[in-house]
C-alpha positions as CSV (number, residue, x, y, z in Angstrom):
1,X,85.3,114.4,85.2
2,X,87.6,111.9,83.6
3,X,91.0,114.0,82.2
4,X,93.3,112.9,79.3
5,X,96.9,114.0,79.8
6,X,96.9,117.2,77.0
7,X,92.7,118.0,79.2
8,X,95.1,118.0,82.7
9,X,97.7,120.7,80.6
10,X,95.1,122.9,79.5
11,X,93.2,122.8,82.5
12,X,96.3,124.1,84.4
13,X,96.1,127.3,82.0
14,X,92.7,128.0,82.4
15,X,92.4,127.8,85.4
16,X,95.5,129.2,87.3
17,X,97.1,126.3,88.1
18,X,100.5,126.7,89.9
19,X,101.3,123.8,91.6
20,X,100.7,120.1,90.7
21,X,100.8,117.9,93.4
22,X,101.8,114.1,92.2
23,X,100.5,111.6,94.9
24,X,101.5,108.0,96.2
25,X,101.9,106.3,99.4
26,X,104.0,104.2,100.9
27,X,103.6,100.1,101.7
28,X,101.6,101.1,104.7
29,X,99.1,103.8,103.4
30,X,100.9,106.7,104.5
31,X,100.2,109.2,101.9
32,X,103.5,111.5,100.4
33,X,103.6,113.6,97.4
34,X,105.8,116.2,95.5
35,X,105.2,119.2,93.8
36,X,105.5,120.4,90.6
37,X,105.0,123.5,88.5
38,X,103.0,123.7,85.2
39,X,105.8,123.9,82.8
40,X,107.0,120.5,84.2
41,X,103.6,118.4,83.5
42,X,104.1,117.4,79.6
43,X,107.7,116.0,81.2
44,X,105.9,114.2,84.2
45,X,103.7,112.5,81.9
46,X,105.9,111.6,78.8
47,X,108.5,110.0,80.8
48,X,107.7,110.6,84.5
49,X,109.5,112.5,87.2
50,X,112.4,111.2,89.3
51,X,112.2,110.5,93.1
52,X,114.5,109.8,95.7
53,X,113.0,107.6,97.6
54,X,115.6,106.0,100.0
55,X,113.5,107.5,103.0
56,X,110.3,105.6,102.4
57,X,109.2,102.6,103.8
58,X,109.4,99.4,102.1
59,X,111.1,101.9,99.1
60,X,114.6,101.0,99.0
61,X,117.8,102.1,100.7
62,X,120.6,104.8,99.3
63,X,122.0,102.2,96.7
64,X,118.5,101.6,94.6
65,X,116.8,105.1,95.6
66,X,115.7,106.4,92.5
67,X,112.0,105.7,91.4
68,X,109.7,107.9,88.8
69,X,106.1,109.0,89.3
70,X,103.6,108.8,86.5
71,X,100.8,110.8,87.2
72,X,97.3,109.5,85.8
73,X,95.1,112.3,84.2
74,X,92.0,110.7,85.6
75,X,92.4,111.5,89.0
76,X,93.3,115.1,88.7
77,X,91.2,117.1,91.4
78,X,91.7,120.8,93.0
79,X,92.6,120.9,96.6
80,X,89.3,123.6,97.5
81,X,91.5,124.9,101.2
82,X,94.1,125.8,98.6
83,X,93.9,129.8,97.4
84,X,92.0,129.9,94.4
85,X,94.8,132.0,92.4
86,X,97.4,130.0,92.0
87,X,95.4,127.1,92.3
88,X,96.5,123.4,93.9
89,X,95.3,120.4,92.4
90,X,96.7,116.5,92.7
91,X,96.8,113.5,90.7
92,X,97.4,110.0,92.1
93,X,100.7,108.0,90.9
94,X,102.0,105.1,89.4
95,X,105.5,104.6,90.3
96,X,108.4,102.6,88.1
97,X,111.9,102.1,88.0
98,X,113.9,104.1,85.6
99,X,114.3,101.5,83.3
100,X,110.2,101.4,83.2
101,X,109.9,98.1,85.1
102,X,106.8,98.4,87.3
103,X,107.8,99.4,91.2
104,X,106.8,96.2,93.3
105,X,106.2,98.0,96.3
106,X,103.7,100.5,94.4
107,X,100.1,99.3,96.5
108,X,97.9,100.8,93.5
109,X,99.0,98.9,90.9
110,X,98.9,96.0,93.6
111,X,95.0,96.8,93.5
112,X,94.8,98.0,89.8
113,X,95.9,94.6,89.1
114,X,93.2,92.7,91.3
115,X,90.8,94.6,89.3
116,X,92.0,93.9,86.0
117,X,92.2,90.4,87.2
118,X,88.5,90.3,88.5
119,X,87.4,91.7,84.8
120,X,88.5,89.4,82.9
121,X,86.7,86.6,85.0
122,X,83.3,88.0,85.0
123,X,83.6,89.9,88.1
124,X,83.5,93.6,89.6
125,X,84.1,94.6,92.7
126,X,82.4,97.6,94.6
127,X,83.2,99.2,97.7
128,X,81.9,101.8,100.3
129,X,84.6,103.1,103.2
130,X,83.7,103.8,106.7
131,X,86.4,105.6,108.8
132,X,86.2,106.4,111.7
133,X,88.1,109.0,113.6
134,X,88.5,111.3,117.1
135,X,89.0,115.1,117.1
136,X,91.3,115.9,119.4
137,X,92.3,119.6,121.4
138,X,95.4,121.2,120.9
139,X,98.4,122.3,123.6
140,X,99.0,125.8,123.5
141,X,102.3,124.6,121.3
142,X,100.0,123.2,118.9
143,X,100.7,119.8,119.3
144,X,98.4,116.6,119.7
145,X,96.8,115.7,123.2
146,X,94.3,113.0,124.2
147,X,92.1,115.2,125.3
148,X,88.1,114.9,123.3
149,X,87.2,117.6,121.3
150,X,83.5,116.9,122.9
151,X,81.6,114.5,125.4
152,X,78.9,113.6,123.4
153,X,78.0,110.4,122.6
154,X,76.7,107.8,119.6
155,X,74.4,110.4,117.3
156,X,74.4,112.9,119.8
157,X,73.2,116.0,117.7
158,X,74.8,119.8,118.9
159,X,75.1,121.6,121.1
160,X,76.9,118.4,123.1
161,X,78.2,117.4,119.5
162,X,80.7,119.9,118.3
163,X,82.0,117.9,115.8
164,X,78.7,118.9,113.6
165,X,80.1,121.8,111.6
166,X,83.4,120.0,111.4
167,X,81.8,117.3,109.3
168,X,79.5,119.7,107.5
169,X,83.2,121.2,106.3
170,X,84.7,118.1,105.6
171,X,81.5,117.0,103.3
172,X,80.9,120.0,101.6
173,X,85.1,119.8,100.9
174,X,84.7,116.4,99.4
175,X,81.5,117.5,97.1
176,X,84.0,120.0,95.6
177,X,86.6,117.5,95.2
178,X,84.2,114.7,93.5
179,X,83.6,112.7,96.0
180,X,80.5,111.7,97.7
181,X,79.7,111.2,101.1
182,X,76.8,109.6,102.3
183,X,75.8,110.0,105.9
184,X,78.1,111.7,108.7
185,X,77.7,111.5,112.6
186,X,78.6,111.6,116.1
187,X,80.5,107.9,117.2
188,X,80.2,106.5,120.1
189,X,83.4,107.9,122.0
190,X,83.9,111.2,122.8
191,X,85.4,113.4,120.1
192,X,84.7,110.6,117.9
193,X,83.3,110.6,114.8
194,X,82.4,108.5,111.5
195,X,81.5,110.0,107.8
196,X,80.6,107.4,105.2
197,X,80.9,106.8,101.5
198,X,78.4,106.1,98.5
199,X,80.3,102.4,97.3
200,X,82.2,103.0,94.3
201,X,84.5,101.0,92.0
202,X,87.3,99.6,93.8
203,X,90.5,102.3,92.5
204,X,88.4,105.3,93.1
205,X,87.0,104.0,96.6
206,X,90.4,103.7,97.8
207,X,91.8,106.7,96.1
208,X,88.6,108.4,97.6
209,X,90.0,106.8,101.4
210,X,93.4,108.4,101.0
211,X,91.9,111.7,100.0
212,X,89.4,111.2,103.0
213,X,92.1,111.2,105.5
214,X,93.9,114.1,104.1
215,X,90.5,116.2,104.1
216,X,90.2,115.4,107.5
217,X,93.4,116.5,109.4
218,X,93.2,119.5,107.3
219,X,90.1,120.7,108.1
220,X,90.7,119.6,111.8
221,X,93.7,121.0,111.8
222,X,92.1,124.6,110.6
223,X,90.1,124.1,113.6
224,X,92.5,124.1,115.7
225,X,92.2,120.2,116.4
226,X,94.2,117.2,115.6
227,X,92.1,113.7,113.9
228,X,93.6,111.1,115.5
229,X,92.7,107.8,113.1
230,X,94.9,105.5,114.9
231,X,93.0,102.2,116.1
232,X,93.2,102.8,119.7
233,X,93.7,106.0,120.6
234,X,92.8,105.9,124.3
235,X,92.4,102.3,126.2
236,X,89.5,103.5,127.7
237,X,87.8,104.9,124.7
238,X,86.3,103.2,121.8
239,X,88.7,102.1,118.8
240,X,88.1,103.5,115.4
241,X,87.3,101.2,112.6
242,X,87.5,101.0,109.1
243,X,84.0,99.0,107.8
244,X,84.9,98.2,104.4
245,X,81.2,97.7,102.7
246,X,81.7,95.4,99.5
247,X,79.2,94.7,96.7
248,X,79.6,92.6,93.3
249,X,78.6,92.9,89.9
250,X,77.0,91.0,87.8
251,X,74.6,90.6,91.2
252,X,74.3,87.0,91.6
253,X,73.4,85.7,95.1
254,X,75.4,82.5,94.5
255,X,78.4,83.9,93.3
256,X,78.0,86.8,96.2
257,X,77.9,83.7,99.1
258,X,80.8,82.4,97.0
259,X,82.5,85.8,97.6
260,X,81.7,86.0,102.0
261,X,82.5,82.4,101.9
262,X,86.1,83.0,100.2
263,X,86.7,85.8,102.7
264,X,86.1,84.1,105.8
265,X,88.2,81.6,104.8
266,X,91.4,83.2,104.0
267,X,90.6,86.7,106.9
268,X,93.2,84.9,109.5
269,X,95.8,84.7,106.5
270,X,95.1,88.7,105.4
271,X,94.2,90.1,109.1
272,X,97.9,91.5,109.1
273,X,97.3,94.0,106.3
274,X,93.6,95.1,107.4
275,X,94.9,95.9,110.8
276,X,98.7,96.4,110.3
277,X,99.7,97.5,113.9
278,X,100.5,96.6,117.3
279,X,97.1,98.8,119.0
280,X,95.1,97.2,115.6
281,X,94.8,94.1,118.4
282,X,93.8,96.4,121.4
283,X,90.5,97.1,119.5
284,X,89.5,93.5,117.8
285,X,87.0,91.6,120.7
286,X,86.0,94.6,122.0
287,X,83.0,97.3,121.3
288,X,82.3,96.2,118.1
289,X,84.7,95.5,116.6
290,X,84.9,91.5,116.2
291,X,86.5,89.1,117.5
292,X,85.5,85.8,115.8
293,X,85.5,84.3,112.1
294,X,81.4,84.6,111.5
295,X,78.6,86.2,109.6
296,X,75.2,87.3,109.7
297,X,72.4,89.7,109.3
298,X,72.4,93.1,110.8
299,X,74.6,91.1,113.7
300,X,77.3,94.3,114.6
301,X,78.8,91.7,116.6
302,X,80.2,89.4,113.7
303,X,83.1,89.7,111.5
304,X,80.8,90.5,108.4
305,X,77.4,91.3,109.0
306,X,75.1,91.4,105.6
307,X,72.8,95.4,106.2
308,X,69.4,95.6,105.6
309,X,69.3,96.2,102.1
310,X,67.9,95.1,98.6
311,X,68.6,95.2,94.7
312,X,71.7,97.3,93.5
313,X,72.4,98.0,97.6
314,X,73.0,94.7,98.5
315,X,76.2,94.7,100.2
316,X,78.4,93.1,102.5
317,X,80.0,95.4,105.7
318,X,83.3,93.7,106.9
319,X,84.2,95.0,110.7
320,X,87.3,93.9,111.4
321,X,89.4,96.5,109.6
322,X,90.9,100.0,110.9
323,X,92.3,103.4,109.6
324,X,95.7,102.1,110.0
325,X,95.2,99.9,107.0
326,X,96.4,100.5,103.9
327,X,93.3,100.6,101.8
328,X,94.7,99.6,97.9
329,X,96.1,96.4,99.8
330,X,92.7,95.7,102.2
331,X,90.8,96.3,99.1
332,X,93.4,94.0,96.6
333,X,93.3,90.9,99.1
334,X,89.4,90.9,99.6
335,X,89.2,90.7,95.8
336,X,91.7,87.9,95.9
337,X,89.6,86.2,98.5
338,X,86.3,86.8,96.9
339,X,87.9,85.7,93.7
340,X,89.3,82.6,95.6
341,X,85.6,81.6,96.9
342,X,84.2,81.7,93.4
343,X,86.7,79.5,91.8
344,X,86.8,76.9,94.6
345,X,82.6,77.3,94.5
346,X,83.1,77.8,98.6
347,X,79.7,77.4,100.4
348,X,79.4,80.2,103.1
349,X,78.4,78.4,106.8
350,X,75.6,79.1,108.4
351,X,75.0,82.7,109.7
352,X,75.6,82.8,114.0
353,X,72.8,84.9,114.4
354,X,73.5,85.5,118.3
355,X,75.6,88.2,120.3
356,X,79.1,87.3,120.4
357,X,80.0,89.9,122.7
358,X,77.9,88.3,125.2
359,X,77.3,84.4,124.4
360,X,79.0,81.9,126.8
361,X,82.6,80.0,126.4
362,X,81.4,76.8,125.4
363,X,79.4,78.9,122.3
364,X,82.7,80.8,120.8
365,X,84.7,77.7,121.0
366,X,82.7,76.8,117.9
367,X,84.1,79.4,116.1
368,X,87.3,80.3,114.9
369,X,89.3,83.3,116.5
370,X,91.0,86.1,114.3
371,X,94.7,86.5,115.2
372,X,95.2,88.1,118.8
373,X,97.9,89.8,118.4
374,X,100.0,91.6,115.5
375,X,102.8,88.3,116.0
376,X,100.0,85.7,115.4
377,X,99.1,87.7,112.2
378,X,102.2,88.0,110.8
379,X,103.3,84.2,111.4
380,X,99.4,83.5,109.5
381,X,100.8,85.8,106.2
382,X,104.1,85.0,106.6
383,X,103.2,81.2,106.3
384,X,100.0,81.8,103.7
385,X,100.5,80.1,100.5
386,X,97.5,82.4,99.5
387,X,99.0,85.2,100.6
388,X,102.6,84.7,98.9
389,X,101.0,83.8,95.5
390,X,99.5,87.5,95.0
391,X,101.7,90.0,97.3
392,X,104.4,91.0,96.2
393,X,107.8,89.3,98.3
394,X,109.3,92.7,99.2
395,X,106.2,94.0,100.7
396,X,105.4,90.7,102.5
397,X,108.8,91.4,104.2
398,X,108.1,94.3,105.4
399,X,105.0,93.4,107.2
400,X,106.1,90.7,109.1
401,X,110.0,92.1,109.9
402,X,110.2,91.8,113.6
């Protein structure tokens, strides 16, 4: 359900409301909040409420360290692990200086603008999110280790996969939070695991992701387990990856090939903010998770591989990506890409329908190789003309500082 500002105030009266959590995250995807009481939401949204935000990332230092949140009634949902009297619920943010100039550094309104920008050209983007992610055991101190939670393997089904009732909890807590998952299973690591998403429109999709990893280490955590979503959580275990499934409106098989074509073209330039870390370049070449610029059909060993599908499920899977991205940035730049390949009419190759995990030296020379290492990718955005024309300067700087 879609709240208005004076809905969110009387819903917070009905129904016990004592805490309102106001949600952003910071240049990399890392997800904060603050809370406030009921009394305080006519304040919030008439005029915002103040932050200090000197210890963010990418947010400014102790000179320029004040920044307000405006929540947006739309994305008010309860938080279901959260006692039912004195109920928790949390709305995503925009975030503005105090004199009301939009924040720069604010990744949603990086991707609300994409959108906006996409509309009035024709175009909408759709998106479905694939994360994938290990449960981990706990020390008797409660902290992390690399230890499995299980040793099953890819759709293993229980009693070797005892991550099922984990991801029965985790769906059934995303139902009551609005959001709807589509398939859930075991990966192919141990402790590993992967729960997918319905495609949506672009803002909630990646508001959906941020709530998805939140869900997860909570429930995980009342478990007694820690999700690890890092890229590479053990060299010897499989990476996790974030597929990032994209579909257009109007459909329009030309203007779609347009879209791949635009994308391929400009992934070395954007590569640093799909996979924004160091370990991001331990996965890529390896256990499918690509290593070339290509495409093709059903082909999990290409960059973006086009699933079996027809009419309004006709979609694209990208598979370069990981949880370590931020997803209103991943999301903003394929827009920007896809947009790009429409305007410049860009004609997508010809699909490399062969195993690129296995195909000889003189085969992959043909192709070109996405950045090796998180240096290469932040010389390719750092030098981008593409990518300096849409994000904004301070965040480019703070992706490719040394």
């Amino acid at each position: 359900m879609k709240y208005t500002a004076d809905e969110v105030i009387q819903y917070a009266l009905e129904e016990d409301v004592k805490f309102i959590r106001l949600a952003f995250c910071d240049v990399f995807g890392r997800q904060k909040n603050i809370s406030i009481m009921p009394e305080e939401l006519k304040r919030a949204f008439e005029y915002g409420i103040a932050i200090d935000a000197s210890a963010i990332a990418g947010f400014g230092d102790e000179t320029h360290s004040d920044l307000l949140l405006h929540p947006e009634p739309d994305t008010l949902t309860p938080l279901p692990w959260r006692p039912e009297h004195g109920r928790v619920v949390r709305m995503f943010c925009k975030i503005s200086y105090p004199d009301g100039r939009p924040f720069e550094c604010d990744t949603r309104a990086f991707l609300q603008k994409a959108v906006a920008d996409a509309e009035k050209a024709g175009f909408s983007f759709y998106f479905g999110a694939e994360q994938e992610f290990y449960l981990f055991e706990l020390d008797a101190k409660n902290e992390p280790t690399d230890k499995p939670y299980d040793n099953a393997g890819y759709m293993d089904i229980a009693p070797d996969d005892k991550g099922e009732n984990i991801r029965r909890e985790i769906c059934l807590t995303l139902e009551q939070m609005g959001i709807q998952p589509e398939s859930s299973h075991h990966e192919e690591g141990p402790g590993q695991n992967e729960i997918d998403f319905r495609y949506s429109d672009a803002l909630s999709s990646a508001d959906n992701a941020m709530t998805f990893r939140t869900v997860v280490k909570t429930v995980a955590h009342r478990s007694g387990l820690f999700a690890d979503f890092s890229p590479k959580p053990r060299e010897d275990l499989p990476g996790n990856g974030f597929h990032i499934n994209i579909s257009l409106r109007p459909l329009s098989d030309e203007y779609f090939r347009n879209v791949l074509a635009g994308i391929l073209e400009k992934i070395g330039e954007i590569t640093l903010f799909m996979n924004p870390v160091e370990d991001s370049y331990k996965r890529l070449g390896k256990r499918k998770a690509p290593g070339y610029v290509s495409w093709s059909h059903e082909n999990r060993s290409q960059l973006i591989r086009i699933p079996a599908a027809a009419g309004e499920y006709e979609r694209a899977e990208l598979r370069s990506a990981d949880p370590s991205a931020n997803p209103y940035l991943a999301f903003g730049l394929l827009i920007r890409a896809g947009l790009y390949g429409i305007e410049h009419k860009l004609t997508l190759p010809e699909p490399a329908d062969i195993n690129l995990f296995k195909a000889d030296p003189s085969v992959l020379k043909r192709f070109r190789k996405l950045p090796g290492s998180i240096d290469e990718a932040k010389k390719l955005a750092a030098g981008s003309a593409f990518v300096k024309e849409f994000v904004p300067q301070p965040v480019l700087d703070i992706y490719c500082k040394e």
